[in-house]
C-alpha positions in Angstrom: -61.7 -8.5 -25.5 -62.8 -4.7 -24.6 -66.7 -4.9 -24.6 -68.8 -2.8 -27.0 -69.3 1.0 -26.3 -72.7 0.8 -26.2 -73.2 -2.2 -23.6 -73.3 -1.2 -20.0 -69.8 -2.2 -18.2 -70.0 -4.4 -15.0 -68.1 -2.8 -12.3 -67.2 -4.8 -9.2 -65.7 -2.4 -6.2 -63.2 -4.1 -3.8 -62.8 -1.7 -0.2 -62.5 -2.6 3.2 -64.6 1.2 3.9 -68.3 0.1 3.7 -68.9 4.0 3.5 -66.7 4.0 0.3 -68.4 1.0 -1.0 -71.8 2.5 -0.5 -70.8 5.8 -2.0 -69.3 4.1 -5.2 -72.3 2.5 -5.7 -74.2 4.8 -5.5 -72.4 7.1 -7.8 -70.9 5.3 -10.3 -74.5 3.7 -11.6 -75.7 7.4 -11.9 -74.2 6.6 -15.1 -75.8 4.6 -18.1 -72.8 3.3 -19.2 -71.8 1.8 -16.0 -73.8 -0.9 -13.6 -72.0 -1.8 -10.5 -73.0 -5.3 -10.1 -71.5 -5.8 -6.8 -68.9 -4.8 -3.7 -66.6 -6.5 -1.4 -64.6 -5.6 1.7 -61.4 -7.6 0.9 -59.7 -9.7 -1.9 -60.8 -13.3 -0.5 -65.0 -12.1 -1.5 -63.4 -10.3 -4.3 -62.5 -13.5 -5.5 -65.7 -15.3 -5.7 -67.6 -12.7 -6.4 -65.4 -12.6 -9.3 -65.7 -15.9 -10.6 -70.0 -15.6 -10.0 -70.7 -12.0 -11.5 -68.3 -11.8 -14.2 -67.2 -7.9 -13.9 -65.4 -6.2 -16.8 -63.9 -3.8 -15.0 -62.4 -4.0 -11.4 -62.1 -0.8 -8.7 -59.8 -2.0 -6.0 -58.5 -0.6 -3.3 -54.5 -1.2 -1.6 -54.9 -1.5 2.2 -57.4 -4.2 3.3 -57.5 -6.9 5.5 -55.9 -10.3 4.9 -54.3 -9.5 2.0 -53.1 -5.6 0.5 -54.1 -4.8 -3.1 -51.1 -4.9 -5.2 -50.9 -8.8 -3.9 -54.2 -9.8 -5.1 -53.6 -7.2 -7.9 -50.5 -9.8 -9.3 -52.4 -13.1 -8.4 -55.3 -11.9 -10.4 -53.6 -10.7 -13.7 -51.7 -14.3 -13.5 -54.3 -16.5 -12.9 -57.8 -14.2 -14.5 -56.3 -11.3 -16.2 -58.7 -8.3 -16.5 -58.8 -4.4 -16.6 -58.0 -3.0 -12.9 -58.3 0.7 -11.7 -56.3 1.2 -8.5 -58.5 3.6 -6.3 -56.3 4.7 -2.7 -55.1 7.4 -0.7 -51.4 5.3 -1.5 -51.8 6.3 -5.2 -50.8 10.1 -5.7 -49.5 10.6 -9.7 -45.8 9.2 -9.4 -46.0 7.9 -6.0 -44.6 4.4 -5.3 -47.6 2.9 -4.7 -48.9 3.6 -7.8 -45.5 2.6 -10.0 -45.4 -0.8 -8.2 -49.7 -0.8 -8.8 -48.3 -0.5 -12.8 -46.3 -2.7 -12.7 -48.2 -5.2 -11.4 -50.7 -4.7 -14.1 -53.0 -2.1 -13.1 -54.7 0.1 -16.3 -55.5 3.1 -13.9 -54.8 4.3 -10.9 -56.1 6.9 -9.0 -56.2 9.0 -5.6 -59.2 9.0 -3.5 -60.8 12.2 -2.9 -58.6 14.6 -0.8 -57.7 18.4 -1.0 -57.4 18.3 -4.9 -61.0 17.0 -5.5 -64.8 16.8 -4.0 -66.2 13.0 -4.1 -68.6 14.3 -6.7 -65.8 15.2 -9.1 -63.7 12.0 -8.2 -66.8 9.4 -9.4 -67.0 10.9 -12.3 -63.0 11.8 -13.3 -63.5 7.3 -12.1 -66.2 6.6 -14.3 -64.3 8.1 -16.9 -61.5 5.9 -16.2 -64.0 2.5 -16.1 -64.8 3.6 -19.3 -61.7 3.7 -20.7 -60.0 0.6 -18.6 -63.2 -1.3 -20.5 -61.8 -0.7 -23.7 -58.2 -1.9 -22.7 -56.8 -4.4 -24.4 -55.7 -7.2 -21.2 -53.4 -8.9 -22.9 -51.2 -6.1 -23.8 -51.5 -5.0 -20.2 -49.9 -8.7 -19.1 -47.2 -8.5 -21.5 -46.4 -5.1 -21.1 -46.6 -5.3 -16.4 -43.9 -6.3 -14.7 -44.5 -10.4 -14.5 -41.1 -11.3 -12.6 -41.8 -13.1 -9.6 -41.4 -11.6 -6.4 -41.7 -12.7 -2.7 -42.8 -9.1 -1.5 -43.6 -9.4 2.2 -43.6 -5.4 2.9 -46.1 -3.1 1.3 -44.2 -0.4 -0.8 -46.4 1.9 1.4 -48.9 2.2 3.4 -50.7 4.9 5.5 -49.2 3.9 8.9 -45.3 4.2 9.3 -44.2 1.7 12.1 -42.0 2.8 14.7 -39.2 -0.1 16.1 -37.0 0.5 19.2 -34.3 -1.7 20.9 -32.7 -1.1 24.4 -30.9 -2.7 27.0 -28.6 -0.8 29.7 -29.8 2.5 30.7 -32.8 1.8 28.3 -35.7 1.8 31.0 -34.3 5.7 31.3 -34.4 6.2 27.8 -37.4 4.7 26.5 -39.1 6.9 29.3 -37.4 10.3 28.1 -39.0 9.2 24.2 -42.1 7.6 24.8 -43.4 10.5 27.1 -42.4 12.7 24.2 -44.3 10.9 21.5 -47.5 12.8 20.9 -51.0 10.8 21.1 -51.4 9.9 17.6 -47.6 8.4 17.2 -46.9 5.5 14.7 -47.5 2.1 16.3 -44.2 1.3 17.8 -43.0 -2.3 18.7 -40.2 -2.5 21.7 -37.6 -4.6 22.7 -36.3 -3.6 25.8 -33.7 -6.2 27.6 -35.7 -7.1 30.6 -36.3 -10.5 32.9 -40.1 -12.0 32.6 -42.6 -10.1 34.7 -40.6 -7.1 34.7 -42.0 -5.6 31.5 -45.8 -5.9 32.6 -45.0 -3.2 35.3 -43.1 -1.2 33.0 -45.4 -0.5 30.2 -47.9 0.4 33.2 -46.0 2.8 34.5 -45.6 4.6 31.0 -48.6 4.3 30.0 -49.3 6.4 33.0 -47.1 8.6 31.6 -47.3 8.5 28.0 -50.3 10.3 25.7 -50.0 7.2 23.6 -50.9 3.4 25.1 -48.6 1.8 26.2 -48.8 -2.3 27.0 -47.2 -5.0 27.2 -47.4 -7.0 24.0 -49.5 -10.0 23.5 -49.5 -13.0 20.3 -51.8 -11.0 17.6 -52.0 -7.4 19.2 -52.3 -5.2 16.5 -49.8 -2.3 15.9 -51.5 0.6 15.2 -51.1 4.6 15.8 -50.7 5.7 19.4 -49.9 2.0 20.7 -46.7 1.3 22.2 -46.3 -2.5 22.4 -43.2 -3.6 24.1 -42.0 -7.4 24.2 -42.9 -9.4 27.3 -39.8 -10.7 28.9 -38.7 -14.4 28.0 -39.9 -14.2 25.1 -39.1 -13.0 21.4 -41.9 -10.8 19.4 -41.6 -10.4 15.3 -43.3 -8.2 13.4 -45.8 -9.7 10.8 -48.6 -8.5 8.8 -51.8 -9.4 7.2 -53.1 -7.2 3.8 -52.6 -4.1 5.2 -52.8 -4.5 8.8 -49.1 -5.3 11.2 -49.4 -7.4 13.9 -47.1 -9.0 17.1 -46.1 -12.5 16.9 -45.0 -13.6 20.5 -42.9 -16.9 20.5 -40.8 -19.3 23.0 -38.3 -19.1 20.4 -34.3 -19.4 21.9 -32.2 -16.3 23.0 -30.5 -14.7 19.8 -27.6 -12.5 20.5 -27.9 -14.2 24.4 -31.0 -12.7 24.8 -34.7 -13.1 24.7 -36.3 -11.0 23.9 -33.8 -9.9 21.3 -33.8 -6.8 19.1 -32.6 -8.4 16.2 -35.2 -11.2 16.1 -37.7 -7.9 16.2 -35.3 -6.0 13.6 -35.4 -8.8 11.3 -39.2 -9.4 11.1 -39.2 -5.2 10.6 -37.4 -5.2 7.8 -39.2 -8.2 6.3 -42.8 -7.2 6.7 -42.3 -3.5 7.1 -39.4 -2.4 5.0 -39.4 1.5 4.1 -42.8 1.8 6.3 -40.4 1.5 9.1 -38.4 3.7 11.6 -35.9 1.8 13.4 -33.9 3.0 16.9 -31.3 1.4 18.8 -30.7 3.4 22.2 -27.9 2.7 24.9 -27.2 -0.7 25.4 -24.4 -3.5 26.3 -23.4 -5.9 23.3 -24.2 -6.0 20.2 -27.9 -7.0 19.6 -30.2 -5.4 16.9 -26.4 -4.3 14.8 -27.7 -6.6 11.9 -31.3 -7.0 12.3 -31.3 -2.6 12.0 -28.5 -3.2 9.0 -31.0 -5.3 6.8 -34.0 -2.6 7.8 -31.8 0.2 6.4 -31.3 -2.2 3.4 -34.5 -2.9 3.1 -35.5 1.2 2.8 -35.8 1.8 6.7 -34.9 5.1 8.4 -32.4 4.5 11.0 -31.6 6.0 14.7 -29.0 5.5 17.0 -28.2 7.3 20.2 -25.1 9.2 19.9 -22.3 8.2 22.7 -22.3 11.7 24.9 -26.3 10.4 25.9 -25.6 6.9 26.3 -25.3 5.1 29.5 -23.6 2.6 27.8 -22.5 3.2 24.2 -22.4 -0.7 23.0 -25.6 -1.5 21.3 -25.6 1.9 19.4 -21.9 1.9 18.8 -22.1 -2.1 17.0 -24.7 -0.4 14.7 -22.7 2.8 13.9 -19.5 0.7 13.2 -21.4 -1.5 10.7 -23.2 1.1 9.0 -26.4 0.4 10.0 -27.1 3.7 11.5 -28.2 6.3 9.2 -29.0 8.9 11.8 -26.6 9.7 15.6 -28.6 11.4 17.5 -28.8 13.0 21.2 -31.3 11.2 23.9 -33.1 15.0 23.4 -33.3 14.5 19.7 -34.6 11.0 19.5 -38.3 11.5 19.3 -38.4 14.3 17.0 -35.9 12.6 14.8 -38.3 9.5 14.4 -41.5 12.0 13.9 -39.6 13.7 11.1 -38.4 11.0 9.4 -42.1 8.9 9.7 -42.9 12.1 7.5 -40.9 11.6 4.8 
């Protein structure tokens, strides 16, 4: 039931920022209309804190640890529905974040403050909003979201694109020719390069010497984030997989897919699971076929795709099985690679 206009609404905020948190509450109970009654940094406190203070209205951020918005977003309007403003740099009018936040039940949702507005004019263009999202009437909002089940394992967006490479023959070359291109603050990139165990320690040294971004090889739970180059250690096989907002390497001593470990497709596949249209993939010279259907289902999943064009190849297999099955959105020169990837990360 929406409250009464003249009883102060209870306002719980939900940010992994403790800056934003403090600023929100600060701001918001400038108001007399409007007490915020409590804050937390992620959706697990969110939930207690739920449950103990009773909020009518609920600010809640998209990228957090352990578990994104939009996920906690559905869980909550199916098991304790209540009025929800979305508040995130993810949520520009018509952007896809904010559709999907819609959908999954959300009465508002709004940017945080940027170029359009100060923070001063964003509390109060929000309080406005609690207001209104008070006076919502919740179970029209569940009838009228989107209440299909879904299994969504990749974020519809997030801030930080992830960049994934594969290479076999003639790939040391080639990875060396993009990676000392990428510019310091590069997506975080994941890397499967064909290569025995104890090779690959010595070769992410040697670029990270070279590189403006870091470059290491990868270990179980390093996080990928901008201007970190993690490349699979050899013998082994590295997914992709994420937590809330944040990606993450899984190293495993799983067996050799496509006769090799690590494989490209076993880091493809995870990629287009966890990452989906947040992703960039590139397959670069190469013998066999490994990665061809792993970068298939990223480009199906919303991925921008790379291969290396034949003329720059040492050897044109790897490239040419994704071409040939339509994996490859993008052929590109060597030359062209890096600024390829940064341009489509942009889009």
């Amino acid at each position: 039931m929406p409250i009464a206009i003249n009883t102060q609404i209870k306002v719980l905020v939900v940010d992994d920022s403790a800056i934003v948190r403090k600023i929100l509450n600060k701001q918001l109970s400038q108001d007399r209309n409007v007490e915020v009654v409590g804050t937390a940094p992620d959706p697990y406190v969110a939930r207690d804190k739920i449950i103990s203070l009773q909020p009518d209205v609920l600010v809640l951020d998209v990228e957090m640890p352990r578990m994104d918005g939009i996920t906690f977003l559905r869980k909550l309007m199916k098991y304790h529905p209540m009025p929800v403003i979305i508040f995130s740099s993810l949520t520009p009018k018509g952007g896809k974040t904010a559709m999907e936040a819609m959908g999954a039940g959300a009465v508002e949702v709004m940017s945080k403050p940027g170029l359009s507005y100060s923070v001063g004019d964003a509390c109060d263009i929000l309080v406005e909003k609690i207001k209104a999202a008070s006076r919502a009437d919740i179970k029209k909002v569940v009838t009228y979201s989107n209440q299909t089940p879904t299994k969504r394992l990749a974020m519809v967006e997030t801030t930080n694109k992830i960049f994934a490479i594969g290479a076999s023959t003639g790939g040391v070359q080639a990875l060396h020719c993009v990676l000392t291109s990428f510019p310091a603050n590069a997506p975080g990139t994941v890397i499967v390069q064909h290569m025995p165990a104890r090779f690959t320690t010595s070769f992410a040294e040697r670029l990270n010497n070279e590189c403006a971004v870091t470059v290491k090889e990868a270990q179980n739970g390093d996080h990928v984030i901008p201007g970190t180059v993690l490349i699979a250690p050899g013998g082994y096989q590295m997914m992709l997989s994420r937590s809330g907002a944040n990606y993450f390497v899984k190293i495993t001593d799983g067996p050799p897919v496509c006769r090799q470990k690590p494989s490209v497709e076993v880091l493809f596949n995870s990629v287009a699971q966890y990452a989906g249209a947040n992703a960039v993939g590139v397959i670069l010279t190469g013998m066999g076929n490994d990665g061809a259907g792993g970068m298939l289902k990223m480009r199906e999943a919303g991925a921008r795709t790379i291969a290396q064009d034949e003329a720059s190849s040492i050897v044109f297999g790897m490239p040419k099985e994704a071409i040939e099955c339509g994996a490859a959105e993008k052929i590109v020169p060597l030359s062209e690679v890096t600024r390829t990837m940064i341009s489509l990360a942009r889009c």
